[in-house]
VOKOLSE-60399 format. One record per residue (C-alpha): residue number from 1; x negated, y, z negated. Coordinates in nm, 2 decimals, padded with zeros to 4 digits. Each point is the difference from the previous one (the first is absolute). Layout:
N
- NUM	X	Y	Z;
...
***
This chain:
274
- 1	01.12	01.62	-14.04;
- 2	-00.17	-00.13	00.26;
- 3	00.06	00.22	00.28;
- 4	-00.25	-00.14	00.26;
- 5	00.25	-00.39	-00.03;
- 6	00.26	00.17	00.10;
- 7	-00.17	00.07	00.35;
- 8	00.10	-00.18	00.29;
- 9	-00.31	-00.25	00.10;
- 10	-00.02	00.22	00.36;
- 11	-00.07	00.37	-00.17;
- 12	-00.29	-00.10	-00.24;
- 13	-00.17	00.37	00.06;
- 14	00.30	00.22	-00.04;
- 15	00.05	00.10	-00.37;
- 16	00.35	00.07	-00.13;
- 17	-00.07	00.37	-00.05;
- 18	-00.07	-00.03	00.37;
- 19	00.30	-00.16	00.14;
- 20	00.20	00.26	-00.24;
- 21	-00.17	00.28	00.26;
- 22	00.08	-00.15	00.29;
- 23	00.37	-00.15	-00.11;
- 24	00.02	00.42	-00.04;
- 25	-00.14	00.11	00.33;
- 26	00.24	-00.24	00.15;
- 27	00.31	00.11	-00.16;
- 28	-00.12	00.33	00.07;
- 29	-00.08	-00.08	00.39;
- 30	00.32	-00.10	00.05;
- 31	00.20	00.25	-00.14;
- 32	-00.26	00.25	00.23;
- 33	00.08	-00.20	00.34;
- 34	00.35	-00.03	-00.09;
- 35	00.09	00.41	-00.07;
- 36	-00.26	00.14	00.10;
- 37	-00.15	00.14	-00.32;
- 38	-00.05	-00.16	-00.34;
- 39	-00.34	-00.17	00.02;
- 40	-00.16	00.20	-00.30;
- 41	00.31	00.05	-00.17;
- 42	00.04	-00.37	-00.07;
- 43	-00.33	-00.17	-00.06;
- 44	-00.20	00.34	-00.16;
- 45	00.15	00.05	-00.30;
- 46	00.01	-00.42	-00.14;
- 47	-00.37	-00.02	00.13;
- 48	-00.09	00.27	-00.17;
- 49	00.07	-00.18	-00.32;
- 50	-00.14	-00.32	00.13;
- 51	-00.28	00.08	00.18;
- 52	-00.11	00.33	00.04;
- 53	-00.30	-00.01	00.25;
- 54	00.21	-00.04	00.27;
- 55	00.11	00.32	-00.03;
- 56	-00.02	00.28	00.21;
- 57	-00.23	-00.11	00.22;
- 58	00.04	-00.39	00.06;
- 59	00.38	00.07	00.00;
- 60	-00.03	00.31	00.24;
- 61	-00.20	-00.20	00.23;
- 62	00.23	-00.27	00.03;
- 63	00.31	00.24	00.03;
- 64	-00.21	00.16	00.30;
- 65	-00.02	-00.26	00.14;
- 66	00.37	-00.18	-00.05;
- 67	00.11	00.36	00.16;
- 68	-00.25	-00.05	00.27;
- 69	00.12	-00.31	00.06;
- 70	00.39	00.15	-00.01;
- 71	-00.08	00.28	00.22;
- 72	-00.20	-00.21	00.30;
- 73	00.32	-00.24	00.00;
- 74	00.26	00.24	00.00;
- 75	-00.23	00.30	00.23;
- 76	00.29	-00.01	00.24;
- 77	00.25	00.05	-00.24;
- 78	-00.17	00.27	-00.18;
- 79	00.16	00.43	00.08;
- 80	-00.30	00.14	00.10;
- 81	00.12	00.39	-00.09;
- 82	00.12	-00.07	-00.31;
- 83	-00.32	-00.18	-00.13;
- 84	-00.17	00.32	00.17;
- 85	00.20	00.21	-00.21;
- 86	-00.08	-00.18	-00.29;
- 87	-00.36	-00.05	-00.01;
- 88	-00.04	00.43	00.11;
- 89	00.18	00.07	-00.39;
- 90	-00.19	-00.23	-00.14;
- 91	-00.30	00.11	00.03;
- 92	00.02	00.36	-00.17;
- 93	00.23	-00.26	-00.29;
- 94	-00.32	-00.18	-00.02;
- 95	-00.24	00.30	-00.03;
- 96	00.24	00.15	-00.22;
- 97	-00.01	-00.31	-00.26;
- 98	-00.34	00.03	-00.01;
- 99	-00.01	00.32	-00.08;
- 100	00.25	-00.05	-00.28;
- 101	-00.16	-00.31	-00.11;
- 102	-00.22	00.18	-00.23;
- 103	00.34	00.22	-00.17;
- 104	00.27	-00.19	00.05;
- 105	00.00	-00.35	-00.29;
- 106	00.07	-00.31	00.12;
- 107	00.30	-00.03	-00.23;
- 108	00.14	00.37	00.15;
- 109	-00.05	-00.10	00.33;
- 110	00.19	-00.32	-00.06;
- 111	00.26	00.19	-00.20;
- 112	00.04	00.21	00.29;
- 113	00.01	-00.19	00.28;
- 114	00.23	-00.28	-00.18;
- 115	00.22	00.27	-00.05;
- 116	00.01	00.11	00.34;
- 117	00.03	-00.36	00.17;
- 118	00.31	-00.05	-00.25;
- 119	00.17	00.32	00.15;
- 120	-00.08	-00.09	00.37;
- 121	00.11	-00.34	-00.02;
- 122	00.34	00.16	-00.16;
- 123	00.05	00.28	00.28;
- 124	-00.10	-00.30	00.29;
- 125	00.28	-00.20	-00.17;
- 126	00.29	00.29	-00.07;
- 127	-00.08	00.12	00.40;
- 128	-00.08	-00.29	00.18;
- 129	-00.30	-00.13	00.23;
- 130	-00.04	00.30	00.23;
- 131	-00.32	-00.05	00.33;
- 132	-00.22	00.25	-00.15;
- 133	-00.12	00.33	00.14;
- 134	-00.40	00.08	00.09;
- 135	00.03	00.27	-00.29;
- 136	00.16	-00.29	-00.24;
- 137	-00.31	-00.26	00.12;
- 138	-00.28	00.24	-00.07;
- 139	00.13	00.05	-00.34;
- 140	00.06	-00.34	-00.10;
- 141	-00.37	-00.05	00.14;
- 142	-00.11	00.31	-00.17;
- 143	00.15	-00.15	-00.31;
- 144	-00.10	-00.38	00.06;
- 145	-00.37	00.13	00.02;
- 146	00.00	00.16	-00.26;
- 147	00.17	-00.24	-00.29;
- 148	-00.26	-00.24	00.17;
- 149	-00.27	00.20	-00.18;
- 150	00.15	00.08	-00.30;
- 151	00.18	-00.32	-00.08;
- 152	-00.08	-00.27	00.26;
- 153	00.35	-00.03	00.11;
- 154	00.05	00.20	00.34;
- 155	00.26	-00.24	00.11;
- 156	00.34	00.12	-00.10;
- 157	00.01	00.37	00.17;
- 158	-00.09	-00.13	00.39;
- 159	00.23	-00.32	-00.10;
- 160	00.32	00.21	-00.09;
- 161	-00.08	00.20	00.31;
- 162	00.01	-00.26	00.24;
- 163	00.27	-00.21	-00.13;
- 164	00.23	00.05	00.29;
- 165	-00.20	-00.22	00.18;
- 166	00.08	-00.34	00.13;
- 167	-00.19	-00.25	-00.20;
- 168	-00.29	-00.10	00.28;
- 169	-00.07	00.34	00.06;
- 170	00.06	00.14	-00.33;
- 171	-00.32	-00.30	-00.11;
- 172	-00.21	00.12	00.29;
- 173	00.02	00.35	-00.08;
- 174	-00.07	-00.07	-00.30;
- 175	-00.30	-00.21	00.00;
- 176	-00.22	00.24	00.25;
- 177	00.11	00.25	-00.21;
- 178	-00.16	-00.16	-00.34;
- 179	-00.32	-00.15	00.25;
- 180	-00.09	00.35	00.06;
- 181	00.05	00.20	-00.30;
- 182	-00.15	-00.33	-00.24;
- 183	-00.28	00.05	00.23;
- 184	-00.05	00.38	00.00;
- 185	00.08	-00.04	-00.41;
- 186	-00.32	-00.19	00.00;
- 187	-00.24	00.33	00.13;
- 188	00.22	00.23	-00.24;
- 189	-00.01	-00.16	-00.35;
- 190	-00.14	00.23	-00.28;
- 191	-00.34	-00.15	-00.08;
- 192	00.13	-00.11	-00.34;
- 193	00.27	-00.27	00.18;
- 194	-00.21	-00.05	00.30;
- 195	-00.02	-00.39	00.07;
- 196	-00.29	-00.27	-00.03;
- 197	-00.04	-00.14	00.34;
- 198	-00.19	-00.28	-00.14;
- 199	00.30	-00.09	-00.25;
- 200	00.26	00.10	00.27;
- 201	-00.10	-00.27	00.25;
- 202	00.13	-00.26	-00.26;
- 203	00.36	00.14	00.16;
- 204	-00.10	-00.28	00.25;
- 205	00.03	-00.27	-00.23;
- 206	00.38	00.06	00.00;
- 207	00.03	-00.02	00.36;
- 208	00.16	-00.34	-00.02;
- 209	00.27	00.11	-00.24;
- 210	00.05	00.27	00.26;
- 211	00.04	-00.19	00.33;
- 212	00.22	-00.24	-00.16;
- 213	00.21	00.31	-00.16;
- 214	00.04	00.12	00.39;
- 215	00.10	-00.35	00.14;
- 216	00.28	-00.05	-00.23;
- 217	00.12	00.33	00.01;
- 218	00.21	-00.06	00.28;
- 219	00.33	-00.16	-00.12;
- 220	00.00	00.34	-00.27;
- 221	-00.07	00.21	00.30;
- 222	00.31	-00.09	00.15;
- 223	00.19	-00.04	-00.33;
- 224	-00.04	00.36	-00.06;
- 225	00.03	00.09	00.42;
- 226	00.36	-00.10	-00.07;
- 227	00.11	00.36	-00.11;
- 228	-00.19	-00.04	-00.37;
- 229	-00.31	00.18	00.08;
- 230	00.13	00.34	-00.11;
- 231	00.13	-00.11	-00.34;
- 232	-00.33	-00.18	-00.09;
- 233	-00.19	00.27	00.14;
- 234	00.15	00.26	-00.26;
- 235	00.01	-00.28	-00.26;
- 236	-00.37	-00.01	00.05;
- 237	-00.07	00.32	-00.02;
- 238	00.20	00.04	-00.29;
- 239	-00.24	-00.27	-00.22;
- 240	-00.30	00.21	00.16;
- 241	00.15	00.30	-00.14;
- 242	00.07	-00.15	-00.33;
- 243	-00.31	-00.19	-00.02;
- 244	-00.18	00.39	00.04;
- 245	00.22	00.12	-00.31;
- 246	-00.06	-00.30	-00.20;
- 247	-00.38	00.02	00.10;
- 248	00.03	00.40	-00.16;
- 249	00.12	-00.12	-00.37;
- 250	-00.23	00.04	-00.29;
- 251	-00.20	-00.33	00.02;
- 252	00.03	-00.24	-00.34;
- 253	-00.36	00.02	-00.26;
- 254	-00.27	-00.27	00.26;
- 255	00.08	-00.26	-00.27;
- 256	00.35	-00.08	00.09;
- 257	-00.06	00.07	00.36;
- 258	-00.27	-00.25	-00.01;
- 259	00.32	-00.24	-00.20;
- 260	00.20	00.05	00.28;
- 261	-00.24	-00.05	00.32;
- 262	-00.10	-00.35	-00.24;
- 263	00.38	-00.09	00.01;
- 264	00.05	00.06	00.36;
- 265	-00.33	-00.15	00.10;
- 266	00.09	-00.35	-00.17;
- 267	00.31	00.00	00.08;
- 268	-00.06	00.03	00.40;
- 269	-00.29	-00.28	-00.06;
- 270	00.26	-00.21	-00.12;
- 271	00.22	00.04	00.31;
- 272	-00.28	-00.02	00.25;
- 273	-00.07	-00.37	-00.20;
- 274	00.37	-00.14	-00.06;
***
């Protein structure tokens, strides 16, 4: 098939592969602008499949900077000594995952932490959204730091704790929140996940995808500000925590993977040309 003919005449230097990444980073950005969380948790796993030199570090660098973006608009809007809170347990969570990083597999960890997101998001639903104390914020931060190690998802602890929010604040909080540990993350890597700045700049490239995610997020935004953001909230973190388990099962022999991640490929390409 010839792919390049099915290219409108105005996008002669963006490849298929390529408008596949940012179709994802969009979907992605919108869902993070929206909720407040969710970024990663959309567009990581499909472009890992498609393309995976974007990630972490391209992806990371666009995510800081759709939550920098998140966090200078909605500064206002953003509880100050909650995020305080937060970012004071994250940081032994953070020295603790790297400490554990050398003990602790990356199929335990996500085991682990699945299972733990799982039971949170079942006690947050059987008890109801409850304004979180300073001792509950510094343990979902301590927790959020450290699954940001160990499996690159810290969202889901400091998301279930601030739930209780309302949805402006909630996404402010939120943002500064994953600005300053993402950037902290970046000093605290273990040397054999620490990023190449050269590759990581290419995060830029997806800038577009990004800014266009944030402008159309509006209409969601206040979809969801309707009284829906607590039940997508947990729903979210429920796929987080399931995506962990799933992540933890005994992967299939590299041929059949490589079958698979061949299926999925094509069959995106396909969509991205219909």
């Amino acid at each position: 098939m010839d792919i390049a003919s099915h290219l409108p005449e105005w996008l002669p230097a963006i490849s298929p592969k390529f408008a596949l990444d940012l179709l994802l980073v969009y979907l992605g950005t919108v869902v993070q602008a929206s909720l407040g969380f969710g970024f990663a948790l959309i567009s990581a796993p499909l472009l890992k499949l498609i393309d995976p030199d974007l990630l972490p570090g391209p992806l990371m660098v666009a995510g800081m900077l759709l939550n920098a973006a998140m966090g200078a608009r909605g500064l206002k809007a953003a509880e100050k000594a909650p995020l305080a809170w937060m970012v004071m347990g994250s940081l032994p969570g953070l020295w603790l995952g790297v400490l554990s990083y050398d003990w602790l597999t990356p199929r335990q960890a996500d085991m682990l932490f699945g299972v733990l997101v799982f039971s949170a998001v079942g006690m947050s639903r059987l008890h109801g959204a409850k304004h979180a104390t300073a001792g509950v914020l510094i343990g979902a931060g301590f927790f959020s730091g450290l699954m940001n190690i160990t499996t690159t998802m810290g969202g889901p602890p400091v998301v279930l704790a601030l739930q209780a929010l309302p949805g402006n604040r909630f996404r402010a909080t939120l943002a500064l929140y994953f600005l300053v540990i993402g950037t902290i993350s970046l000093f605290v890597l273990p040397h054999s996940v620490q990023l190449d700045l050269a590759k990581s700049i290419r995060g830029l490239e997806l800038m577009p995808a990004v800014l266009l995610g944030l402008w159309s997020a509006g209409p969601f935004e206040r979809w969801l500000d309707a009284g829906r953001t607590r039940v997508a909230v947990l729903l979210l973190a429920a796929a987080a925590g399931g995506i962990l388990i799933l992540r933890s099962w005994p992967p299939v022999d590299q041929a059949g993977m490589a079958a698979v991640i061949s299926i999925i490929k094509d069959a995106l390409l396909d969509l991205v040309l219909e």
